[in-house]
N, C-alpha and C positions, 0 to 999 in steps of 0.2 A: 579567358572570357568569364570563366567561375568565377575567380579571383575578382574581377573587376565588378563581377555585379556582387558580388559581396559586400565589396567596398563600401558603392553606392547605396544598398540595401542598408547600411549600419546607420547612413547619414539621415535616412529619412523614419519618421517619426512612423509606431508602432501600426494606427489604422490603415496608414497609408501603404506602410510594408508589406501589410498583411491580405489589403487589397490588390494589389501587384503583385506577390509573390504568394498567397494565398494562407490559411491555414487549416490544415485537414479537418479538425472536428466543428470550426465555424463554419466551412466550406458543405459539409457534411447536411447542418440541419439547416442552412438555409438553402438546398436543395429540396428538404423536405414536401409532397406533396399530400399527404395521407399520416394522419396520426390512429391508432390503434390501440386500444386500453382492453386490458385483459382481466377482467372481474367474476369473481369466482368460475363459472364455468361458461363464460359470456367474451364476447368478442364484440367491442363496437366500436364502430367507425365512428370517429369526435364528430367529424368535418358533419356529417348526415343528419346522425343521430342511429343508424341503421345498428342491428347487432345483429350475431351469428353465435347461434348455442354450442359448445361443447360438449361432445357427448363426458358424461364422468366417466366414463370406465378409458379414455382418452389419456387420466392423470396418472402418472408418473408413481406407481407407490412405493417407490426407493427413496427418490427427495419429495415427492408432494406436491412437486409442480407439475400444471401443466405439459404434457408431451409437445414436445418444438414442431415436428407432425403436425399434431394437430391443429398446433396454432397457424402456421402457415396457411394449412387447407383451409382453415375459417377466414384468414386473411384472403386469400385466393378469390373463394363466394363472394368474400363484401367488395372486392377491389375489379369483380368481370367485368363491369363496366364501363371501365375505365377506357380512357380512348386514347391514354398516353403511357409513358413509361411513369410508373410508380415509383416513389423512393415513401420508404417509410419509419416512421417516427415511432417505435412498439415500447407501449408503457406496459410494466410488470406487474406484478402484488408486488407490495414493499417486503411483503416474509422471504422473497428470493433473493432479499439482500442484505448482508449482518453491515452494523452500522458500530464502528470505534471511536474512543474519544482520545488523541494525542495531545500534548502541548509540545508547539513546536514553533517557537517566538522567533521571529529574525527571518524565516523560510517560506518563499512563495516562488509560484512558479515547478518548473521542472526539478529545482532544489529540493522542492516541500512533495513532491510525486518520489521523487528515488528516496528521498530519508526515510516516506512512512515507508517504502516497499523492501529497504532495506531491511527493514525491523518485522516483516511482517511474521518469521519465525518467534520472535519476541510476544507477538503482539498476537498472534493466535497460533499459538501453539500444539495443538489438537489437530490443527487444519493443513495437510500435505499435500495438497491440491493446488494448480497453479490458479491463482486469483486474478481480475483485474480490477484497478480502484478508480475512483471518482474522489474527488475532494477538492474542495475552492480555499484559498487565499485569503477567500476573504477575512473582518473581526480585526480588533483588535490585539484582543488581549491573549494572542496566540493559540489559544485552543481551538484543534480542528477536528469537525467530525469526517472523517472517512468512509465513503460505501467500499464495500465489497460485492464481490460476484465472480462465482465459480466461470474460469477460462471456457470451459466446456462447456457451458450454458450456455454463453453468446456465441462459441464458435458452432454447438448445435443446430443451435437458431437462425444464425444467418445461413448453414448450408440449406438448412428446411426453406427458407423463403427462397435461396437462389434454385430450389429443385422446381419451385411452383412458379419461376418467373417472374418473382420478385425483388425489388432491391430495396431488405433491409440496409438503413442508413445508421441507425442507435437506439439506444434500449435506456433506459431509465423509469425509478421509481415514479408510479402514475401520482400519486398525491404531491410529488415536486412540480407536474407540471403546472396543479394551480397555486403554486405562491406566487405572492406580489412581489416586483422585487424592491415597490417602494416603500412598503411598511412590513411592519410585523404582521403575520400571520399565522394562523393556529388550524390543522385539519385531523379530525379524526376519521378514520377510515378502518371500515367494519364491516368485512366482505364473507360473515358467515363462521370463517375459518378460523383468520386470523385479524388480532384489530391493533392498529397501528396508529397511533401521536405522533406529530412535528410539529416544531416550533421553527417558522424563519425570519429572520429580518435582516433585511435589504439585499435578499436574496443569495442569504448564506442561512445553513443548515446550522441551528443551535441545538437542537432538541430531538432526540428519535428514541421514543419507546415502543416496546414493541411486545404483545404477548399473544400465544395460541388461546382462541375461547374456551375449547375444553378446559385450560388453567384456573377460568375465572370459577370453574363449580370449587378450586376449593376456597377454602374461609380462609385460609392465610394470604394467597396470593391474590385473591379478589382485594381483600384490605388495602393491601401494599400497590399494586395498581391503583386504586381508588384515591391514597393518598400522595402518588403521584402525581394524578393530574389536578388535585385540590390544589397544587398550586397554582395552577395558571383559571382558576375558577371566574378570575377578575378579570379576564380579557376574554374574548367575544369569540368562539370558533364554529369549526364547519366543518359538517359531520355527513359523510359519508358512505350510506349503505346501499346502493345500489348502481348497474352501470350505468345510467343514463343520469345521473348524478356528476358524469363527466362532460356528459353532453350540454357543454355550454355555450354561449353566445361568444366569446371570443377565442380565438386560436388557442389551442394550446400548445406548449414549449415548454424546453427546457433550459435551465442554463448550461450553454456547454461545460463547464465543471462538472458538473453532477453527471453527464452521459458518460454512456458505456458504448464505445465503437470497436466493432469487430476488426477485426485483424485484413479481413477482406476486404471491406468497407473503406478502412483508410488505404488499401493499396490503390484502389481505383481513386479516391480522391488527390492521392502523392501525383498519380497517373497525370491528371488531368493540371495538377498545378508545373509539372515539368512541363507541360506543353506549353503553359503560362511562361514558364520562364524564358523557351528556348524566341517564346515570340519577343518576349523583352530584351533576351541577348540580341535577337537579329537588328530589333530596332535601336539599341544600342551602339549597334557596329554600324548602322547604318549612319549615326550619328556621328561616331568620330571619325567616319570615312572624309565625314564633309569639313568635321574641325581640322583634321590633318592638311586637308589643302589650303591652310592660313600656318605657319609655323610659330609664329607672335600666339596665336589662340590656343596651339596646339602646346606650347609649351604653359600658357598657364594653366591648361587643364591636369597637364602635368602635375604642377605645383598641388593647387588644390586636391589630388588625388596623394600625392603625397601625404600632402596636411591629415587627411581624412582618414589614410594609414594610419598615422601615427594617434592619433586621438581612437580609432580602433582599437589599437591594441594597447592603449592606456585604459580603454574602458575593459578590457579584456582581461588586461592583469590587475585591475581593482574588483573585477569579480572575481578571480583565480585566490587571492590573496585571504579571502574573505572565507572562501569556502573553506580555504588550507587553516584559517583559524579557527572555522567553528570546528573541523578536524580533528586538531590539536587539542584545541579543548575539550572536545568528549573523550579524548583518550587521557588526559591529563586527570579528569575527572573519574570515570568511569576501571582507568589500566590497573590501579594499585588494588583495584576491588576482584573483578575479574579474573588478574594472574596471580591473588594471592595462592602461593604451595598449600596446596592440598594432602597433606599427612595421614590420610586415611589411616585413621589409629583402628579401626576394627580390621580391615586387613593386616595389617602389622602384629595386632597382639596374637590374633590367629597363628600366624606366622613364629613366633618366638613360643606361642605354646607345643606347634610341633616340634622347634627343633630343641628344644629344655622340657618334651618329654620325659619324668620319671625323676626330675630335677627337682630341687626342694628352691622356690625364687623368695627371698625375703624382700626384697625392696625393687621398683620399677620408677624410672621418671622419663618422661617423653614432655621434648619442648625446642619447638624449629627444629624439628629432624632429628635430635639429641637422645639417643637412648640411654642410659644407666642403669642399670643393673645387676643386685647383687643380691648370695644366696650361698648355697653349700653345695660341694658335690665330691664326690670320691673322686675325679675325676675334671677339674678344670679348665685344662688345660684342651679336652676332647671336645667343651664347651664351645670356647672359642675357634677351633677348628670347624668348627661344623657351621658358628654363625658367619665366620670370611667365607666359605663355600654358597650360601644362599644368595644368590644374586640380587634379595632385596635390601640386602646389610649392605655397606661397606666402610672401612676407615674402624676395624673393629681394634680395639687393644686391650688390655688388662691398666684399667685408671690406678689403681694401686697396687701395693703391693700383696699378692694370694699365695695364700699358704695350702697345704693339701688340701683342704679341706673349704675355705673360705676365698670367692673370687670376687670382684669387681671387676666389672667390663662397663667401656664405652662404646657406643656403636651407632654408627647414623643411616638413614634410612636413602639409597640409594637413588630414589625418586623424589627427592627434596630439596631444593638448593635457595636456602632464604638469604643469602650470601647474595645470589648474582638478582635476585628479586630485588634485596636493599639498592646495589648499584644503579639498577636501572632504576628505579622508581624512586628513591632518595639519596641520592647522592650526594650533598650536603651531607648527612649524618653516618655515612660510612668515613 
């Protein structure tokens, strides 16, 4: 029955699928009944206008943020009146979320979510913490910007509202919730702390700066700030200092791209779309209970299910195909860079200085693992014994011919092989 509603599921166009079969993070905020914006030490309810103070000493002075605690219990006061079950929408500071620029042309979708999160060791490096991202598709010209947000923060957070009997639904940057998604727009946001720039249009994220105010007392960093936004000085923005500055006349929302949904959150949403399904399977079987008692109908239904197999897994293996090429080409690109041998010549020379200890060396050449080496010793022959014994050498000989006194040695570095590098990676010129 999986199988079959699959099937059916592939044939029917995306709103429709998603309407019948559901999708968690859409599912999610159009539950939404309660939005929440969290402004320096302020709690307010959008929908009201109402807010709820935080005490400071409430803040976090590890990271800076707000205590999830806290915020809950503030959430808690503003939402006791409530005469239904809450689901809620909690916008952040934007300082609780670092924001990256990739180019990543050809990728949207689930594609463009695992490539950036592949790389995110790449891509923030400092940061050993498990993450979660946010990022749209949208643009043209391939460049995405990326939020981030520590795993811990949102799984904090949603357990703090589940303690107070609430149900957090997603978290998101508060000055995303007022972009247009039909034009360009520009919001400065300036909560005391930290003051934060975006730029979006058509409700994709172009532009995010971001600096603590303490920064701006100095003269370099106030400059370079200053002439950053002197670009956009020709277009018209909206500026942001206080919470009830959020408190506007129409709804606010997010694009689901941009949210951050807890781990919890989407389990209860999966919850609720299985039960969609299992209602779709019944009426499905209920359906071909009735085709089956025609066999003329029953066998074209066949057919068509057939068809619709096959056109499946044609579209199946033209996305398979695609992804095995961008694949291949980042390795074709990227592999010859990456696995070139690494010759570590300062370990090496180390190396050859202990064991030619009290040695007189006249000449050295190192190149692709290649050592040569010549010089004097009383004793040449104990030379070379001693450099086959070091398991960093190996393939060690006497390149000519040594007399008492005078040796030449060849010897290659044991951890080097530019030989099986050529093979794989050019093979044409081997």
């Amino acid at each position: 029955m999986t199988s079959l509603l699959d099937q059916i599921s592939h044939r029917l166009p995306r709103g429709i699928r998603e309407a019948l079969l559901g999708n968690s993070r859409q599912d999610l905020l159009s539950r939404v009944t309660d939005t929440l914006v969290v402004f320096g030490d302020e709690l307010l309810h959008a929908e009201s206008g109402r807010s709820h103070r935080i005490a400071p000493a409430d803040r976090s002075s590890a990271e800076g943020n707000i205590d999830a605690a806290a915020v809950a219990e503030a959430a808690k006061h503003l939402l006791a009146a409530a005469d239904s079950e809450c689901s809620v929408l909690l916008l952040l500071a934007p300082s609780e979320f670092l924001a990256t620029e990739q180019h990543m042309p050809g990728l949207s979708g689930a594609n463009l979510i695992s490539a950036i999160t592949l790389q995110q060791e790449t891509i923030l490096p400092a940061c050993d913490e498990a993450l979660a991202l946010a990022v749209s598709d949208g643009g043209t010209d391939g460049n995405r910007l990326a939020l981030w947000i520590r795993q811990a923060r949102l799984t904090a957070l949603f357990d703090a509202f589940t303690s107070q009997g609430l149900a957090l639904a997603a978290l998101a940057p508060r000055t995303l919730a007022l972009m247009q998604s039909a034009q360009a727009c520009l919001l400065l946001d300036d909560d005391g702390r930290d003051t934060t720039f975006i730029r979006t249009r058509g409700g994709v994220l172009e532009q995010w700066l971001q600096i603590q105010n303490a920064e701006l007392g100095e003269p370099a960093f106030a400059e370079q700030w200053q002439e950053q936004l002197a670009a956009f000085e020709a277009e018209t923005r909206q500026t942001l200092t206080a919470a009830q500055d959020y408190a506007v006349d129409q709804p606010l929302a997010v694009e689901p791209a941009y949210g951050f949904f807890p781990s919890g959150a989407l389990t209860v949403s999966r919850q609720r779309t299985q039960r969609r399904q299992l209602k779709i399977a019944a009426g499905l079987l209920v359906g071909l209970l009735g085709l089956a008692a025609s066999p003329f109908l029953a066998q074209s239904f066949e057919l068509q299910m057939a068809n619709a197999r096959l056109e499946s897994n044609r579209e199946l293996s033209v996305e398979a195909r695609q992804d095995q090429a961008v694949v291949v080409e980042f390795e074709n690109r990227w592999g010859a860079i990456n696995e070139f041998p690494q010759q570590n010549v300062a370990a090496a020379m180390f190396r050859l200085q202990e064991v030619l200890a009290g040695e007189q060396l006249s000449s050295l050449e190192l190149s692709e693992g290649l050592i040569r080496i010549q010089g004097t010793s009383s004793d040449p022959q104990a030379i070379l014994q001693r450099l086959e014994q070091d398991p960093l050498f190996t393939e060690v000989v006497f390149s000519r011919a040594t007399s008492n006194t005078r040796y030449y040695i060849d010897l290659r570095l044991a951890t080097v092989n530019f030989e099986a590098y050529r093979v794989r990676h050019f093979p044409d010129e081997t």
